[in-house]
N, C-alpha and C positions, 0 to 999 in steps of 0.2 A: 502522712501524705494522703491525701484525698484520692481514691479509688477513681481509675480511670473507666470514662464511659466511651461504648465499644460501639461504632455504626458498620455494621455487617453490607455490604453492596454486593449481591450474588443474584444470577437468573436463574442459579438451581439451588431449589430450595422445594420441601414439597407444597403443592402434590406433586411435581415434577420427581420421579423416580429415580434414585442411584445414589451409590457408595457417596457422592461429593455432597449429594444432600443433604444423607443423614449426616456425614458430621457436622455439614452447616446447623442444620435442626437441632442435635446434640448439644452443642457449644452452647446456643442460644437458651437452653432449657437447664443449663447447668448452671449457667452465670451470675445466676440472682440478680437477673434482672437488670445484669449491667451491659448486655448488649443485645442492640435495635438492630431491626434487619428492613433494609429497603431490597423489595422485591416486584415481581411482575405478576398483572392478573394478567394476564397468557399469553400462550405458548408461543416463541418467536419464531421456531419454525413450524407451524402450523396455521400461525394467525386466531387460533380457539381460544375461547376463555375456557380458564385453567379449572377446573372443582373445586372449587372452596368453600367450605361451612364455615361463612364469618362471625355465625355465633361462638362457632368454638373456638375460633381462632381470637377474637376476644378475651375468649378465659385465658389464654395461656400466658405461663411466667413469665414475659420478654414482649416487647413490642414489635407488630411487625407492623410493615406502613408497606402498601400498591400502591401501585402506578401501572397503565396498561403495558408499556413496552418499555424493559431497560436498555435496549440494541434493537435495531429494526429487524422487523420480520422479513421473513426471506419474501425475495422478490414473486413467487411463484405464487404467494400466498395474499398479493394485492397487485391489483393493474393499477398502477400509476405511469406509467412511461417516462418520461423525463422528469415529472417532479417526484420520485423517487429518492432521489441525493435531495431534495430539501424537505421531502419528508422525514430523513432520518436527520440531519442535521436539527430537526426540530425536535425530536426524540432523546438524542444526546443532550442538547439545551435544557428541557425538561427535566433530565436528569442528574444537570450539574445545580438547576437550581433546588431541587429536591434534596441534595448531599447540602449546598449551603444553607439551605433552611435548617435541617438537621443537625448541623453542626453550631450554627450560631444560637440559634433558639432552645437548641436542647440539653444544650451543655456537653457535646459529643467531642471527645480531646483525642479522637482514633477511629482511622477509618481503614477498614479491612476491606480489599477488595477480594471477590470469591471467585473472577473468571479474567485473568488477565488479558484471553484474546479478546475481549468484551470490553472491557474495563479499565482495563490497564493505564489509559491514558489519564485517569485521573491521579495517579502518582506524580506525574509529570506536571500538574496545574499549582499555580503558584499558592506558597502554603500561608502566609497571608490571607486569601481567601476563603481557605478551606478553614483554618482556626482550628487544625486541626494534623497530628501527622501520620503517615500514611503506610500503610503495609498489604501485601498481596501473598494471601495464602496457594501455596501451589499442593498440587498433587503429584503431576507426573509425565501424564499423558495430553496435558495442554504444552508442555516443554517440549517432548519430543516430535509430535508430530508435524508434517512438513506442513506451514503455513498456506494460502489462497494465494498469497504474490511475497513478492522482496518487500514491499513497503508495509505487509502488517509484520514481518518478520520484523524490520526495522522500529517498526514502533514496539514490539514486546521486548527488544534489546535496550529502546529509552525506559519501558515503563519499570522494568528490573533494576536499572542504573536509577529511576527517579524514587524508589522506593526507599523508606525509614529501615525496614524490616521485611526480610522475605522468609515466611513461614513454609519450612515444606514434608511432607510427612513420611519418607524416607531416607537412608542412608545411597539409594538409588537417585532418588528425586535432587537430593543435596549435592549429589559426584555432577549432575547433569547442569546444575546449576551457577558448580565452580567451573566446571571443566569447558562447555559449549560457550555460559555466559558470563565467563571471569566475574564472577558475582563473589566479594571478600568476606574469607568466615564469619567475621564481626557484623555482618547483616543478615547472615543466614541463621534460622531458629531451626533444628530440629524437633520436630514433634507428630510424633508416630499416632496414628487413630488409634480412639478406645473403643469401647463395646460396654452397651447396655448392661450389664450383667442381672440388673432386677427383670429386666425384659427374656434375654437367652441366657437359660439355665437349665441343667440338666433335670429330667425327671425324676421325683423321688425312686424309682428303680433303678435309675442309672445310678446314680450316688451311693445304692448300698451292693448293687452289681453291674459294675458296667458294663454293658456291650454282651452279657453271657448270650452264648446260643442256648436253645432248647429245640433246634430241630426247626427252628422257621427260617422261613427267606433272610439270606444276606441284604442288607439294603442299605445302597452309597447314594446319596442326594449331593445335587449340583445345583449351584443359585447364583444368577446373574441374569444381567442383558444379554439376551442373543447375539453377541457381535460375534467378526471373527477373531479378536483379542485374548475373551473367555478360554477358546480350545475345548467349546464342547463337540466341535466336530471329534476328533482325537478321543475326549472321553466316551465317544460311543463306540468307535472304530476300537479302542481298547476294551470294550464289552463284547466286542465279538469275539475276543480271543478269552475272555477270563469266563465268558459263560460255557464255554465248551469243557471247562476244567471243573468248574463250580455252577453246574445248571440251576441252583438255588440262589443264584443273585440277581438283585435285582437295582434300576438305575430312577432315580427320580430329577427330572431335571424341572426348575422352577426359574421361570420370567418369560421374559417377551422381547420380540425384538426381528431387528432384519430378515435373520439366519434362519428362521423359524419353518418356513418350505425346507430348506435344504438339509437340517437337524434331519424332519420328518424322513426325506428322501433316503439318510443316510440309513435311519433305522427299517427301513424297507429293503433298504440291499443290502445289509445284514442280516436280513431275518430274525430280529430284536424287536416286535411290535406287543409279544406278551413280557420280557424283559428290560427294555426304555423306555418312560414313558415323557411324553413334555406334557406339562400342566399346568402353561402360560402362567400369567398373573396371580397371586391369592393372597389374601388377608394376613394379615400379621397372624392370629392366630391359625391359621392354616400352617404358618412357612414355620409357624414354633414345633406345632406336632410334627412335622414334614423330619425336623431336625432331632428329638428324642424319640424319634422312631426308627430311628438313623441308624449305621455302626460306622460308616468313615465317610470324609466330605471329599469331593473331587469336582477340582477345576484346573486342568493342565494348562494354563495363562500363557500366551509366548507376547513377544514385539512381532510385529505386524511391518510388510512392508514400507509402510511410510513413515513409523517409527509410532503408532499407536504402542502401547502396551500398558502394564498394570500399572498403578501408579504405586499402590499398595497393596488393598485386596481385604475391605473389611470384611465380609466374609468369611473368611480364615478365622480371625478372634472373634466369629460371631456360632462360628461350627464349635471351635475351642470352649466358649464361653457354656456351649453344651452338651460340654463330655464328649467329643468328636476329636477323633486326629484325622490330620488333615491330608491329603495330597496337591501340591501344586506346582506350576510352574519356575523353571530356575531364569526366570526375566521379570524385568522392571521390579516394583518393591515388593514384591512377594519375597525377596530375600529377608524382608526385616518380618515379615507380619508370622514366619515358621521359620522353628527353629528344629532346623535341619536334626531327624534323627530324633529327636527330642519330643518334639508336640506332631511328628510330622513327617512327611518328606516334600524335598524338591528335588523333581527332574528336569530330566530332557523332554522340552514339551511335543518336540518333532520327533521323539523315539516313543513311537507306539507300544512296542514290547515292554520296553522301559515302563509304563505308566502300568500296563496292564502287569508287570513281574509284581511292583510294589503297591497292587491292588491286590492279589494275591497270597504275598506274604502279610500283610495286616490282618485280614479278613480270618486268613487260617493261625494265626498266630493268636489267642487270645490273649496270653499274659502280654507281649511286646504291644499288642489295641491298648490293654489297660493300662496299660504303665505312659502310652503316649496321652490318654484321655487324660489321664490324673495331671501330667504334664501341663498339657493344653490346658485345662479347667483352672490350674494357677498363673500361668500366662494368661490368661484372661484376665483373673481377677485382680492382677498386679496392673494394668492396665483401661482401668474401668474408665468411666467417661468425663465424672467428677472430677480427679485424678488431673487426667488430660486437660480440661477446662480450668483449672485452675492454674496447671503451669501455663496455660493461655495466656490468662488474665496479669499473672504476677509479671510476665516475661515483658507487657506494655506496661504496666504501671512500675515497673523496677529497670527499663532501659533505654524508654523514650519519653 
């Protein structure tokens, strides 16, 4: 059977930042070349062109093909008054003839959508035209949270029913999927994120001793978007109490994002300005030293009043992937990405003490760190990203 070719249709994708990117990115860099990705030069809610080095984006394994807008940009970010609604109907148009070009000219027999509140409606367009069938990857956090009105809620209930296959990357994500949107096993694919492993790996001292103290600073690093989903408020609020026990620890928090004033604020009413620090944005190799300089990863993740939460938490197998055990939240898929005890713990992400006890007992515990690291570091590597890209791949050319 002739290998199925894969049209990726996603608005997060980089440079655009975050967990859903990189597995987009991943997938595409895995698949030898058997899937294209249609995406945006920029930002829909900002209206900017995105950073892109089209020379290098050239060289890479996988085809990717622009277009300025896959969804129209927020209103805020162009005055048009009334012709708004025919602006964006002209952006949609665009970009159904872009999927039909792709699909008839390229020989593309699958088309993945990467954002269903976005996208979604192309499940629903007749398959006839498309020459092509059709699936939507979900994560988690596009499921839960509470839609803008009843009518896009109504339309991601057709675009799930118009769906070949709905891929989703937890055992969290999948309960949400049967349970809110009677969605029948036989269309649902589980498949859990993997992790770079040539990219995050432990430093050759971690590998021949992990995590030993010799008398320096404790240091737990936390990496995400500033939202309030993360729970880095919580992870600082718990350094107040675990520095008073262990004045030798120290908190690195990495990314950027909303929360970013009110992080700062919190570590000012703690009295944490030489023990937390945020250090926004940084390079891949920044975030890799940041991680083998590490001894445990902390992000206490909860659900969010409007039903935001983890979808997964790549993160997790990316701390794991180097020699780190973990702490996080016991909401959204963070249940599947730590295994409880094992590579890790999950709490109560609203019990403060809680987070800060099992900070604590790791940190002073060396054998129980090393035994979770060794843990973690083959949970990783059972999971790597080739791995996952393949059972991708095989899952459409062996069931649709």
């Amino acid at each position: 059977m002739k290998p199925t070719s894969v049209l990726l249709v996603t608005n997060i994708f980089p440079p655009i930042v975050g967990g859903s990117a990189v597995v987009y990115e991943r997938l595409a860099a895995n698949s030898n070349n058997r899937l294209m990705v249609l995406t945006a030069r920029r930002n829909c809610d900002t209206g900017e062109a995105l950073e892109i080095d089209h020379k290098m984006e050239s060289l890479l394994p996988y085809k990717v093909r622009r277009i300025n807008y896959l969804r129209p940009p927020e209103r805020k970010t162009i005055n048009l008054g009334k012709l708004y609604h025919l602006y964006s109907i002209l952006i949609y148009l665009r970009l159904l003839l872009n999927i039909l070009y792709t699909s008839w000219f390229m020989n593309v027999k699958h088309i993945c959508i990467g954002d269903i509140n976005s996208f979604g409606w192309i499940a629903c367009t007749p398959r006839f035209l498309l020459n092509a069938d059709v699936s939507i990857y979900t994560h988690g956090e596009e499921l839960t949270r509470t839609l803008w009105s009843k009518a896009a809620d109504r339309r991601r209930i057709r675009s799930l029913a118009g769906a070949n296959k709905v891929f989703c990357v937890s055992t969290f994500t999948q309960g949400i999927l049967k349970q809110k949107f009677s969605i029948p096993d036989t269309k649902i694919i589980l498949l859990p994120n993997g992790v770079d492993i040539e990219t995050f790996s432990p430093s050759l001292s971690n590998l021949q001793n992990l995590n030993q103290q010799n008398g320096k600073k404790y240091r737990l690093i936390s990496v995400g978007r500033l939202v309030g989903r993360k729970g880095f408020d919580h992870a600082i609020e718990a350094m107040g109490i675990v520095s008073k026990i262990l004045p030798n620890v120290q908190l690195d928090i990495v990314g950027e994002g909303p929360e970013y004033k009110n992080l700062a604020a919190l570590i000012s009413k703690y009295q944490l300005g030489g023990l937390v620090t945020l250090h926004g944005k940084v390079s891949m190799e920044k975030l890799i030293e940041f991680y083998r300089s590490s001894d445990l990863f902390l992000m206490p993740n909860r659900t969010m009043p409007d039903g935001d939460t983890e979808g997964f938490g790549l993160v997790f197998l990316e701390a794991n992937a180097c020699g780190l055990p973990v702490i996080g939240g016991r909401a959204g898929g963070a249940v599947d990405a730590i295994r409880d005890g094992r590579t890790g713990y999950l709490i109560d992400p609203e019990n403060i003490e809680e987070i800060a006890n099992r900070i604590h007992k790791l940190l002073t515990n060396e054998e129980l760190r090393q035994q979770f690291s060794k843990n973690g570091l083959a949970f990783a590597r059972e999971n790597d990203w080739k791995t996952i890209t393949n059972r991708f791949l095989d899952t459409l050319d062996c069931n649709l």
